[in-house]
C-alpha positions as CSV (number, residue, x, y, z in Angstrom):
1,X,10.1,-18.9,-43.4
2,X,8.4,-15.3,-42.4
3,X,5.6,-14.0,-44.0
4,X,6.1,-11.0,-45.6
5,X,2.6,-10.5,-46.2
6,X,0.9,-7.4,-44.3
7,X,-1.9,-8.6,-41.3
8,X,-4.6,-6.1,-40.3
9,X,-4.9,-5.6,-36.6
10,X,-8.5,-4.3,-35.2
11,X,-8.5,-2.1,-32.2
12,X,-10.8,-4.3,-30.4
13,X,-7.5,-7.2,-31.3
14,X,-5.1,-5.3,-30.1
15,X,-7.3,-4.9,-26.9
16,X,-7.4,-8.3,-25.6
17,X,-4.2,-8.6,-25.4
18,X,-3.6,-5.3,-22.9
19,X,-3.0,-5.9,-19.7
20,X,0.3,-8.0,-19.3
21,X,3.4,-6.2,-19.4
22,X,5.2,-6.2,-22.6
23,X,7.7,-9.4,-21.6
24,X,4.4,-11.3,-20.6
25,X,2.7,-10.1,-24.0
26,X,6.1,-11.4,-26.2
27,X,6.1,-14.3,-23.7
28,X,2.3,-15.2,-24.6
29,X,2.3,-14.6,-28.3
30,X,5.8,-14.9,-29.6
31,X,6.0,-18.4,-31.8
32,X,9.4,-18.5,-31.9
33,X,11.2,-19.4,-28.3
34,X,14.1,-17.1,-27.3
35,X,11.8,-14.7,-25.9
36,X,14.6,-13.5,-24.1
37,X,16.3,-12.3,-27.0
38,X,12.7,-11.2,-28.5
39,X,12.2,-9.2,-24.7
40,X,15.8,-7.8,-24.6
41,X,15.3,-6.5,-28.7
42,X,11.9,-4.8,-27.7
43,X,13.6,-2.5,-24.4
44,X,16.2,-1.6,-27.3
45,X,13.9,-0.3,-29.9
46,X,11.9,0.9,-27.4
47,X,14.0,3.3,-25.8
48,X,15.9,4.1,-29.0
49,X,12.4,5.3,-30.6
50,X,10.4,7.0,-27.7
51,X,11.6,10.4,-27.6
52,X,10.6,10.1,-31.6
53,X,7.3,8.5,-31.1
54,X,6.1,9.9,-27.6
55,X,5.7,13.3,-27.8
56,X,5.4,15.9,-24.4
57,X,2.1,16.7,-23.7
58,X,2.5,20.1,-21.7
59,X,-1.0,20.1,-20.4
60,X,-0.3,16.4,-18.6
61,X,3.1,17.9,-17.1
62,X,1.5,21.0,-15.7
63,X,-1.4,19.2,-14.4
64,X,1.1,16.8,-12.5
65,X,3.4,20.1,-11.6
66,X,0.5,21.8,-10.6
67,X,-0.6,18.8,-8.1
68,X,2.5,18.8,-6.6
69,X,3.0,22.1,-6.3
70,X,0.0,22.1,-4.3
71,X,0.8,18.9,-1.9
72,X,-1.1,16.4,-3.8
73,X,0.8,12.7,-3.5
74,X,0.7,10.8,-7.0
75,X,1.2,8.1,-8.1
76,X,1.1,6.0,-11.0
77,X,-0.7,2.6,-12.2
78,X,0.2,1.2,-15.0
79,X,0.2,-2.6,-16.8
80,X,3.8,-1.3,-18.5
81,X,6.8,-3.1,-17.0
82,X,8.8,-1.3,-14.7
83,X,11.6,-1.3,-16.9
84,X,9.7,0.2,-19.8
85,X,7.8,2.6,-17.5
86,X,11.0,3.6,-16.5
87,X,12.5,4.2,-19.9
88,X,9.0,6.7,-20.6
89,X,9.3,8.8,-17.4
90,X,13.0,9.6,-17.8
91,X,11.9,10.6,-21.8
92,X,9.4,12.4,-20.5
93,X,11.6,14.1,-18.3
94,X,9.0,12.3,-15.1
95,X,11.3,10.5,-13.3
96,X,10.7,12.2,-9.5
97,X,7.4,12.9,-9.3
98,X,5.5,10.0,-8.3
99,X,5.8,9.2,-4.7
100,X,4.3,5.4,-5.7
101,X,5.0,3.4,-8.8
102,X,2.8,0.2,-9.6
103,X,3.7,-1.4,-12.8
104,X,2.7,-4.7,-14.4
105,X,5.4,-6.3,-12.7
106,X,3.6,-5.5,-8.8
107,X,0.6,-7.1,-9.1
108,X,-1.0,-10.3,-9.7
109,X,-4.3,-9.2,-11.7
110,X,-3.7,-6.5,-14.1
111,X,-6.8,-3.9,-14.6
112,X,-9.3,-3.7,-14.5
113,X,-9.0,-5.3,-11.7
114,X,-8.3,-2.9,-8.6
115,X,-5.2,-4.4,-7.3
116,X,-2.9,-1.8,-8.5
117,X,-5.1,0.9,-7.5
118,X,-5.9,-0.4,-3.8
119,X,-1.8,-0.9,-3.8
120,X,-1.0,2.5,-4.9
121,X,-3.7,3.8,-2.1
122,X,-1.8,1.3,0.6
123,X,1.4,3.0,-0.2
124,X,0.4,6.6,0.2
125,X,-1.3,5.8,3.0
126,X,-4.6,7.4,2.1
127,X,-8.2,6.0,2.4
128,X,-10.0,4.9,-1.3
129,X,-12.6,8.0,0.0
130,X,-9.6,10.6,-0.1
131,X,-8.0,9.7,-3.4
132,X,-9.1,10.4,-6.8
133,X,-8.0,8.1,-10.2
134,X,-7.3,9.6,-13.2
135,X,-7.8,7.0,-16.2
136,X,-7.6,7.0,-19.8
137,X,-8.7,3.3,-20.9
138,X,-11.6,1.2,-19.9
139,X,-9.9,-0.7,-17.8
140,X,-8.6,2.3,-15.6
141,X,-12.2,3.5,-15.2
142,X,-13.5,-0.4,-14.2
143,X,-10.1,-0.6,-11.6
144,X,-10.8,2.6,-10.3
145,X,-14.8,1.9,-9.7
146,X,-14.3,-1.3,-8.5
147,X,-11.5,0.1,-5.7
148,X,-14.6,2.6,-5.0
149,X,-12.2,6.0,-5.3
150,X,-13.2,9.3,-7.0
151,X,-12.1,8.3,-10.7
152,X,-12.3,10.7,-13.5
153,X,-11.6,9.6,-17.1
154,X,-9.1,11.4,-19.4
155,X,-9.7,11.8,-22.8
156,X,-6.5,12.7,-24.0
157,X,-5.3,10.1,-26.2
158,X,-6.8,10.2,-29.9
159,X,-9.1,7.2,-30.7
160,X,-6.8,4.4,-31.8
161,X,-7.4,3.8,-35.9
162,X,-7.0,0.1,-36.7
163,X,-3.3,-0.6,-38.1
164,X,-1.9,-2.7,-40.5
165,X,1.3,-4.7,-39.7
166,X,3.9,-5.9,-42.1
């Protein structure tokens, strides 16, 4: 029978379970075993609550615009499935403009390990000396030093609080 008692969750919790995409995460932690079902009821809530939750950030778009506009390839790294990934760009009204999408799902060792970054400069065909990465975790600043490319840290996400589940 579930507990209906609320857990606190520290930050520095929730951390160490970052880096799989969300079906690995459900896969990993989820007691109970249809984590198909589990998987399948997440991407439903998750793209029913986004445009509610996830809010646009104007100065992130017209950075990006602004790139493009003049003749800067992007693209994107991420440890988010490509099907959730997906479901955030199209919110976020993102969809066409990356010219290279690595998600959780292309690579073998999530960051901070530099696979995804060393793919991503692969694909655009650029040298790790000509691109820059733009990070806003810990482990986007170790991927990005460790694949030796110009990286800069964001700071544009507020400072997760500790939460409380129920």
């Amino acid at each position: 029978m579930p507990s209906n008692t609320p857990i606190s969750i520290q930050v520095n919790q929730i951390k160490t379970i970052v880096g799989p995409s969300e079906a690995g995460i459900i896969r990993e932690n989820l007691k109970n075993s249809n984590h198909d079902k589990a998987i399948e009821l997440y991407y439903e809530k998750y793209s029913e609550k986004h445009r509610e939750l996830v809010l646009d950030n104007e100065k992130i778009s017209d950075l990006l615009l602004q790139s493009i506009s003049d003749g800067y390839k992007l693209g994107i790294v991420t440890g988010k499935a490509r099907r959730s990934l997906l479901i955030s760009l199209e919110c976020l009204h993102m969809n066409d403009l990356f010219d290279v999408i690595i998600t959780g799902d292309d690579v073998a060792m999530s960051k901070p390990h530099p696979e995804g970054v060393n793919k991503t400069l692969e694909q655009l065909n650029i040298k790790n000396t000509e691109g820059v990465f733009l990070g806003d975790s810990d482990a986007d600043i170790l991927a990005g030093k460790q694949a030796n490319v110009h990286t800069i840290e964001a700071q544009w996400l507020p400072q997760l609080p500790d939460i409380r589940v129920s």
